[in-house]
NUFILO-408861 format. One line per 3 residues: their letters; for each residue x, y, z of N, C-alpha, C, O, CB. Coordinates in Angstrom, 1 decimal. Atoms other than C-alpha are relative to their C-alpha. Glycine has a CB too. Layout:
N
A = X:Y:Z:X:Y:Z:X:Y:Z:X:Y:Z:X:Y:Z; ...
END
This chain:
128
XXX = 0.1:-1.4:-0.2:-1.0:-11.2:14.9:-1.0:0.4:1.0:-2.1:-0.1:1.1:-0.2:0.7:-1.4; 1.1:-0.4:-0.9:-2.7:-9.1:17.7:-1.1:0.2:-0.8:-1.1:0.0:-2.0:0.2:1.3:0.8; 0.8:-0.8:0.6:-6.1:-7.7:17.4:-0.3:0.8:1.0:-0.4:0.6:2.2:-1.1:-0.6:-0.7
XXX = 0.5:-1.2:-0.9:-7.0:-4.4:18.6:-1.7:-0.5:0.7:-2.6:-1.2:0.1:-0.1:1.6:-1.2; 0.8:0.6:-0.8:-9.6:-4.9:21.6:-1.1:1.2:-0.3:-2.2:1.0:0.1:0.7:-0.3:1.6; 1.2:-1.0:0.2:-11.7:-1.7:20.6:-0.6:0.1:-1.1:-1.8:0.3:-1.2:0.3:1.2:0.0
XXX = 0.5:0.1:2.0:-11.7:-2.1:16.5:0.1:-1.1:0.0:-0.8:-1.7:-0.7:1.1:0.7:-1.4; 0.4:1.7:0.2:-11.4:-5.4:16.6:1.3:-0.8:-1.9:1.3:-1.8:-2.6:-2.7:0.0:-0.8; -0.7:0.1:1.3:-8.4:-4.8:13.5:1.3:-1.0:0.3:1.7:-1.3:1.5:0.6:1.7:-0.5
XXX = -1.0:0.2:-0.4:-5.5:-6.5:13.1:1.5:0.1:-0.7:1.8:-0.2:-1.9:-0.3:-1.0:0.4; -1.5:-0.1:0.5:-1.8:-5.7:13.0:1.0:-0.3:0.2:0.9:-1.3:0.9:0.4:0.6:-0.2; -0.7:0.4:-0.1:1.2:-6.0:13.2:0.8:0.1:1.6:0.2:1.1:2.0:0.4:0.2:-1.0
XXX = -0.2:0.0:-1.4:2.9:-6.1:16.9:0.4:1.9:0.4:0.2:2.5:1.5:1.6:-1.2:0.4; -0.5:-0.9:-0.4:4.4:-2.7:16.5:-1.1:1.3:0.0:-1.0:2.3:0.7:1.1:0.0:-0.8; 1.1:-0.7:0.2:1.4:-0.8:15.7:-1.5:0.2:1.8:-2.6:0.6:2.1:-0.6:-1.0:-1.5
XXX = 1.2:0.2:-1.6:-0.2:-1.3:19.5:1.1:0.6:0.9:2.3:0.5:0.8:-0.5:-2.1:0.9; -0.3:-0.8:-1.1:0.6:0.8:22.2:0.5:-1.0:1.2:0.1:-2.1:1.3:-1.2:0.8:0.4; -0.6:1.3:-1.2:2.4:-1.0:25.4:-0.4:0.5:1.5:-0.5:1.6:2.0:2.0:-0.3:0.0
XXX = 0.5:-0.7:-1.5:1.3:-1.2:28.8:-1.2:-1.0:0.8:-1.5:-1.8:0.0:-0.8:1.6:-0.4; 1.0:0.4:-0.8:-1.4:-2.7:31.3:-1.0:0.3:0.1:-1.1:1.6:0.1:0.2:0.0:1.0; 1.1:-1.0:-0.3:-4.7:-2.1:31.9:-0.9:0.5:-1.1:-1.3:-0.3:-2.0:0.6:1.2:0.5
XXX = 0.3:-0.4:1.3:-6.4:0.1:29.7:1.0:0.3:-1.4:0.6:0.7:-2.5:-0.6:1.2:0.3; -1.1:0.0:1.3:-3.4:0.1:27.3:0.4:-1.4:-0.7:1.1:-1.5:-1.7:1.5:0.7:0.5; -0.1:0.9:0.4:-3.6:-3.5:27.0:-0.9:-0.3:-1.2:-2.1:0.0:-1.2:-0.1:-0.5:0.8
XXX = 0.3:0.2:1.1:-3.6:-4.9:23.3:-1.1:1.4:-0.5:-2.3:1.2:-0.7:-0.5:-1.4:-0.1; 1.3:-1.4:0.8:-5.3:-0.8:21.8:1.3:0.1:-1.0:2.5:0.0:-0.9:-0.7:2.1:1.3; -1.1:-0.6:1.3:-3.5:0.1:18.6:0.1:1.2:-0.3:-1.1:1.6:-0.2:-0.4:-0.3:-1.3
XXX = -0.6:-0.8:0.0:-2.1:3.0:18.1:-0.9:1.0:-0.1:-1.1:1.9:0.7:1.0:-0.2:-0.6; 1.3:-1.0:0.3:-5.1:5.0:16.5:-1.3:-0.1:0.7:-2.2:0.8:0.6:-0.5:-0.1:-1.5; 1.2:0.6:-1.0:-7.5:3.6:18.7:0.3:0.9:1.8:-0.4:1.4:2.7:0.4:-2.2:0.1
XXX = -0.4:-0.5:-1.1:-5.4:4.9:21.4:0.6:1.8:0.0:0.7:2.6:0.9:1.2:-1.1:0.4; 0.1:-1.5:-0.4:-4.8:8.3:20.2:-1.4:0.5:-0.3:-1.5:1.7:-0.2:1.1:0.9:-0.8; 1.7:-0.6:-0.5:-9.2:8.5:20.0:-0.4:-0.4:0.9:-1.6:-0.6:1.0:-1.1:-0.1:-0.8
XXX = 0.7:0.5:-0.5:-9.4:7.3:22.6:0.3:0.6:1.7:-0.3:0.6:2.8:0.1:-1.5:-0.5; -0.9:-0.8:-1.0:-6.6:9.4:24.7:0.8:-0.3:1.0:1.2:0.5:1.8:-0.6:0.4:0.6; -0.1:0.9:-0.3:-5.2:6.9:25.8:2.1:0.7:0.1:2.9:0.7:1.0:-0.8:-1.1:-1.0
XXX = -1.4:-0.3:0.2:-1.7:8.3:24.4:0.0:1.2:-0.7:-1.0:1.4:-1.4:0.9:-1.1:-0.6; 0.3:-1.2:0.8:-1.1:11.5:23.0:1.2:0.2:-1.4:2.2:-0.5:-1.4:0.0:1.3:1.3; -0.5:0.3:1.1:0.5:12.3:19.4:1.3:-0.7:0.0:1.7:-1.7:-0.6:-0.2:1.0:-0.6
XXX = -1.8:0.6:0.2:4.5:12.0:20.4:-0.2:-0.7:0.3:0.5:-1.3:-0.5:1.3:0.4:0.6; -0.4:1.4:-1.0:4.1:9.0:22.4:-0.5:-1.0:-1.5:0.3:-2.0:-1.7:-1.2:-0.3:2.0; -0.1:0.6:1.2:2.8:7.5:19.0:0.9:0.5:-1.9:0.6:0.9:-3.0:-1.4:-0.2:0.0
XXX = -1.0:0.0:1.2:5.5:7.7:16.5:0.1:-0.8:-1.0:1.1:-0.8:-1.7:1.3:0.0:0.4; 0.5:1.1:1.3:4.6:5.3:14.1:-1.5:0.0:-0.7:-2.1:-0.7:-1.5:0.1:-1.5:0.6; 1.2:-0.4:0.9:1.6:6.9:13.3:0.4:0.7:-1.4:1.6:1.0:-1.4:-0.9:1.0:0.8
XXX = -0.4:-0.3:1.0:1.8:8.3:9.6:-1.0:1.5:0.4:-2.2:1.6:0.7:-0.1:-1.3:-1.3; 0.4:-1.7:0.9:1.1:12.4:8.9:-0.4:-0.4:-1.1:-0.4:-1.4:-1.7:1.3:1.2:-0.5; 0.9:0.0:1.3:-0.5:13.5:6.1:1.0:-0.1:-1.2:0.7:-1.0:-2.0:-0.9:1.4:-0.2
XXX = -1.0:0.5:0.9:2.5:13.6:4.0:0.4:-1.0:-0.3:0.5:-1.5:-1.4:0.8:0.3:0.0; 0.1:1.6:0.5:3.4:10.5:4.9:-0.5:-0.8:-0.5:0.2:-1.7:-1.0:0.1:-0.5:0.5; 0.6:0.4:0.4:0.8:9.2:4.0:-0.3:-0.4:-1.3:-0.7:-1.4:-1.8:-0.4:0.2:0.4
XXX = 0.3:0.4:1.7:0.4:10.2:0.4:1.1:-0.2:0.0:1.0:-0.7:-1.1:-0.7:0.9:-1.2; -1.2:0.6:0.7:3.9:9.4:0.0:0.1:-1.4:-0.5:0.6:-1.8:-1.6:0.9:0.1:0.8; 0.3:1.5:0.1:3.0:5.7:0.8:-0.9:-0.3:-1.4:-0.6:-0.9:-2.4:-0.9:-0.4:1.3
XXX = 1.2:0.2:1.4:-0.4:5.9:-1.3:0.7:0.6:-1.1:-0.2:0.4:-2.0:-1.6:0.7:0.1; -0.5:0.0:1.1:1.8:7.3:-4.1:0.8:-1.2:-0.8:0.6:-1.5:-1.9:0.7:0.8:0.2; -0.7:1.1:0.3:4.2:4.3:-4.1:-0.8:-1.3:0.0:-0.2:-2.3:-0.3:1.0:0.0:0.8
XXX = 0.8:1.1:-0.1:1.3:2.0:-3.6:-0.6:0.0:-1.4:-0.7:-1.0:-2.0:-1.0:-0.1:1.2; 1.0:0.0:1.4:-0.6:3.2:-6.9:0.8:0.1:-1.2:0.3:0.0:-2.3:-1.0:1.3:0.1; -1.2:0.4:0.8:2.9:3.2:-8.8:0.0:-1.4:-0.8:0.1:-1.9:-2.0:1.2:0.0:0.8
XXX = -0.7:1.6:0.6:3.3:-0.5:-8.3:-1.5:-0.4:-0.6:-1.4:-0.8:-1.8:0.8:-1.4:1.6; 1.0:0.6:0.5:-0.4:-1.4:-8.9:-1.3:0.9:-1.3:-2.5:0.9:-1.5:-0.7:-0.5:1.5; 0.7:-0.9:0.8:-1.4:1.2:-11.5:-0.1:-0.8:-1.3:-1.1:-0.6:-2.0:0.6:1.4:-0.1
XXX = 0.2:0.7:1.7:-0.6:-1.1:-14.9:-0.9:-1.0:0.6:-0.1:-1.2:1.6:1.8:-1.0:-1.1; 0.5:0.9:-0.8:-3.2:-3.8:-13.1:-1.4:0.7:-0.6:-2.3:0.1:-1.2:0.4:-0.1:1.6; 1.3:-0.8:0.4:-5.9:-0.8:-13.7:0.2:0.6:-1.9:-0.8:0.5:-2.7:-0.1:1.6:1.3
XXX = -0.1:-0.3:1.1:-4.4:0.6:-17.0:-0.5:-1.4:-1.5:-1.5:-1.5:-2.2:1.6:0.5:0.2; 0.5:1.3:0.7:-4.2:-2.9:-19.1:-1.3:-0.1:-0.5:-1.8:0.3:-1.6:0.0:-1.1:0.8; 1.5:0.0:0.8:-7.7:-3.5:-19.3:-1.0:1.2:-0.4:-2.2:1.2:-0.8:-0.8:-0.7:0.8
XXX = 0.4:-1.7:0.2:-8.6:0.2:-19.7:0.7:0.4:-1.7:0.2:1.2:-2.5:1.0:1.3:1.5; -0.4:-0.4:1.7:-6.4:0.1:-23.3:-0.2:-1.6:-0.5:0.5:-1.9:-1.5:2.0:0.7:-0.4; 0.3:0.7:0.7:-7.8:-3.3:-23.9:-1.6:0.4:-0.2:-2.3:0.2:-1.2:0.5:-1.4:0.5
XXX = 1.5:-0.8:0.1:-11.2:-1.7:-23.3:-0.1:1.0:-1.7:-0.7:1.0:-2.8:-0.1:1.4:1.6; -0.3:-0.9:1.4:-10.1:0.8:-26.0:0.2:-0.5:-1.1:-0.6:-0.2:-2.0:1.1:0.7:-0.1; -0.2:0.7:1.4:-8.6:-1.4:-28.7:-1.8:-0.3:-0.2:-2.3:0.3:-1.1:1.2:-1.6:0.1
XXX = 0.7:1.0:0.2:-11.8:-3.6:-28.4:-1.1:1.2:-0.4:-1.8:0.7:-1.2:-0.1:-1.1:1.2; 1.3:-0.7:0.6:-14.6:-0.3:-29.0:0.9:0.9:-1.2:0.1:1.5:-2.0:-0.9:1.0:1.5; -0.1:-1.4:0.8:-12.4:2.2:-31.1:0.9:-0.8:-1.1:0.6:-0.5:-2.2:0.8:1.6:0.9
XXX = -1.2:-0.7:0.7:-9.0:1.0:-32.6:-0.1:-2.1:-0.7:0.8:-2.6:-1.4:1.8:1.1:1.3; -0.1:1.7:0.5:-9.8:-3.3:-33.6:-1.0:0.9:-1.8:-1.0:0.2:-2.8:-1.6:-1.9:1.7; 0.9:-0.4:1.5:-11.9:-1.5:-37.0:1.5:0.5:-0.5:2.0:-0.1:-1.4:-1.7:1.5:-0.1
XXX = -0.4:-0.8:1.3:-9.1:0.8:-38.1:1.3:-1.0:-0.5:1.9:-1.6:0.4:0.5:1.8:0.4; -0.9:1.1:0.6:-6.6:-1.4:-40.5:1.3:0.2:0.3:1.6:-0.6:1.3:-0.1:-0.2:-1.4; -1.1:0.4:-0.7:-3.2:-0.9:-39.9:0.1:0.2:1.5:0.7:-0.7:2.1:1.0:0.7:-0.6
XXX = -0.4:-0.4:-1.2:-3.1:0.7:-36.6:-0.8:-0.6:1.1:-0.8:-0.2:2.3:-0.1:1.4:0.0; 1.0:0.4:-0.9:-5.7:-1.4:-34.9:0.8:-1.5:0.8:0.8:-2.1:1.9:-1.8:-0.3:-0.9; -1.2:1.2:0.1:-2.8:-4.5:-35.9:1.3:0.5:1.1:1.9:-0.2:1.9:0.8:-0.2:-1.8
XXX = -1.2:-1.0:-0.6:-0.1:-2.0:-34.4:-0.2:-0.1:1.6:0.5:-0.7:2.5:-0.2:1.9:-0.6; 0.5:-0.2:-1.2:-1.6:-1.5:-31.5:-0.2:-1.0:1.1:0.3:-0.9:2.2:-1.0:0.4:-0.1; -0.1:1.3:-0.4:-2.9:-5.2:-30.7:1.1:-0.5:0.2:1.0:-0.9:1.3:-0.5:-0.6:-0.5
XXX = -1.1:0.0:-0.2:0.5:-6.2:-30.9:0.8:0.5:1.0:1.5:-0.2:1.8:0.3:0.3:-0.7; -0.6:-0.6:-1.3:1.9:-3.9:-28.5:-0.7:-0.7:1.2:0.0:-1.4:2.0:-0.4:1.7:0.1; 0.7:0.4:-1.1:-1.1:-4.6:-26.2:0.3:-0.9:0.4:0.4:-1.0:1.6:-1.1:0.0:-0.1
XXX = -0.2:1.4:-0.7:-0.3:-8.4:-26.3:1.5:-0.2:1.0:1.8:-0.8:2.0:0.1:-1.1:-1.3; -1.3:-0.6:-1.0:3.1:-7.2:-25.2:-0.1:0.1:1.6:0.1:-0.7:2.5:0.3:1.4:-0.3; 0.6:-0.4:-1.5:2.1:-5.2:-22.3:-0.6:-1.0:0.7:0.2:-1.6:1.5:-1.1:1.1:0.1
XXX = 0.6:1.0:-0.9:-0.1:-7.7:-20.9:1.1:-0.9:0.1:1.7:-0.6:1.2:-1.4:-0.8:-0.5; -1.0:0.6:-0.3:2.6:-10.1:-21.2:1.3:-0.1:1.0:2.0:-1.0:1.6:0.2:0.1:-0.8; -1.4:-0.4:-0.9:5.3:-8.1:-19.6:-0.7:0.4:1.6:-0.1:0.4:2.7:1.0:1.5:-0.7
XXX = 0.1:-0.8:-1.6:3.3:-6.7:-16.6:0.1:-1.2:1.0:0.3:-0.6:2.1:-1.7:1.0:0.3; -0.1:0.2:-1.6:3.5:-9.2:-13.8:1.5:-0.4:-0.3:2.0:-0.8:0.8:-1.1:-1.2:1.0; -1.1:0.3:0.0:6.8:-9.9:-14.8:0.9:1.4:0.1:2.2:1.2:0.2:0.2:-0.8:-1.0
XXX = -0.4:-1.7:-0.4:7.7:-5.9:-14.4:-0.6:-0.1:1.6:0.2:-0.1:2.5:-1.0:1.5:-1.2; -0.1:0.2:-1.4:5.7:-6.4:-11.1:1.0:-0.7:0.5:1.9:-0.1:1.0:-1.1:-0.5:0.5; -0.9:0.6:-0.9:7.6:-9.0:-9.7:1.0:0.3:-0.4:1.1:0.9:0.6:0.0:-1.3:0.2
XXX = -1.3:-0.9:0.4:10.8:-7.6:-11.0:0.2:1.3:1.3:1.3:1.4:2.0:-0.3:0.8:-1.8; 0.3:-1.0:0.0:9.6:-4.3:-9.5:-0.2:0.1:2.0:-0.3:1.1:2.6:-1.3:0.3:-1.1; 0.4:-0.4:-0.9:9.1:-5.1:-6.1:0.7:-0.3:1.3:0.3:-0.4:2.4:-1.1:-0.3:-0.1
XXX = -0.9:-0.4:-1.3:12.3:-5.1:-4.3:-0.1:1.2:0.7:-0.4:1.5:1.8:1.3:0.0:-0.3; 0.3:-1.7:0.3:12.2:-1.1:-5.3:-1.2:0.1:1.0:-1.0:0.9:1.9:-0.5:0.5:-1.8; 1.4:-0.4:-0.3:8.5:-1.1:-4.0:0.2:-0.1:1.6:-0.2:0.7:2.4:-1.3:-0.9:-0.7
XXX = -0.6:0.2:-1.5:10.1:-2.9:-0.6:0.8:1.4:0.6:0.6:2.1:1.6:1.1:-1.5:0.0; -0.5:-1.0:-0.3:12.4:-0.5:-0.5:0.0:1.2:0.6:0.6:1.7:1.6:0.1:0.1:-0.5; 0.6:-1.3:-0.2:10.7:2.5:-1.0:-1.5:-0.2:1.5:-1.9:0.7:2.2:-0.7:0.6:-1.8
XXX = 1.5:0.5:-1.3:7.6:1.3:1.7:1.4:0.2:1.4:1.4:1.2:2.1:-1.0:-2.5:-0.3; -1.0:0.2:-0.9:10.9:0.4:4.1:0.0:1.7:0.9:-0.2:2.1:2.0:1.6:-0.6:-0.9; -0.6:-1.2:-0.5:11.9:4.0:3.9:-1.0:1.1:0.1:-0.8:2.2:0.5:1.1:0.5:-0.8
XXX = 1.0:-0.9:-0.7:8.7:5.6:4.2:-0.6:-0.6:1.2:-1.8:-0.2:1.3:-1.1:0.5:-0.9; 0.5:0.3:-1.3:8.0:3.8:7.7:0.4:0.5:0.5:1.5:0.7:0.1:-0.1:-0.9:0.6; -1.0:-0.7:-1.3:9.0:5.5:10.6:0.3:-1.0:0.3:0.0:-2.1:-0.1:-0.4:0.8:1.3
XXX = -1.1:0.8:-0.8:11.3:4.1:12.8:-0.8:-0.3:1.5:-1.3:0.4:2.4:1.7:1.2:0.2; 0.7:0.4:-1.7:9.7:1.7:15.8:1.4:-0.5:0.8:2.4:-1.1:0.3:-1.4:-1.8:-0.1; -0.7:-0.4:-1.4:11.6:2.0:19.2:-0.4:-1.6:0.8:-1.0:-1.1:1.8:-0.9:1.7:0.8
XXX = 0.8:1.2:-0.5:10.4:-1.5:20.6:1.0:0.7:1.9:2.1:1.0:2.4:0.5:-2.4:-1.0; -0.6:-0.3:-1.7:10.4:-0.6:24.6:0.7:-1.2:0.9:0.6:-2.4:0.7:-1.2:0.4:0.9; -0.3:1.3:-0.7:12.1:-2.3:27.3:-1.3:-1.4:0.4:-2.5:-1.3:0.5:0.7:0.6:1.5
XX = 0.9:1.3:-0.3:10.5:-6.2:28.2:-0.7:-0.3:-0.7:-1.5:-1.1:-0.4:-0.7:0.0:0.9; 1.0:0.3:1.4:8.9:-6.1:24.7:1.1:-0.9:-1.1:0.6:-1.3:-2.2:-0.6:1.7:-0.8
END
């Protein structure tokens, strides 16, 4: 994969601006602070909408990852004392842990999917 010659980042081919010169290997954000190109000419930059659209679908797939140990946190200070419901509960919990990466990996055609269709659309220019 390139790396951008100003940030020093790296991505993927489509994310760099094309051209000679000073447009050689700059990425896309690099090149619109830098003026390089101005907003239309980069169309694969993401808006603000777009964006949280993404970070919505990103914190979907990896939100049971944060939850889990946040209700094993819980069982373990509040709900392991009370007698039936502390059994009730653990039970479930062992569940959940159980099922979640197998709900991730299940989960993450959908997640392809949905990522797919919130990219814009790259144009690859001629001789590229």
């Amino acid at each position: 994969m390139p790396t951008c010659r100003h940030c020093s980042s790296t991505y993927s081919r489509e994310q760099f601006i094309h051209g000679n010169g000073p447009n050689a290997q700059v990425c896309v954000r690099c090149g619109l602070e830098k003026g390089l190109i101005t907003k239309d000419q980069a169309s694969n930059m993401y808006d603000d909408s777009l964006r949280s659209s993404r970070l919505q679908v990103m914190a979907r797939r990896y939100s049971v990852f944060m939850y889990i140990p946040l209700l094993w946190t819980l069982w373990i200070m509040v709900l392991s004392d009370v007698s039936p419901w502390g059994w009730y509960f653990l039970g479930l919990l062992i569940v959940l842990t159980l099922l979640a990466p197998v709900w991730f990996i299940y989960r993450g055609g959908q997640y392809s999917g949905d990522m797919a269709r919130l990219t814009p659309a790259y144009e690859r220019p001629k001789g590229h």
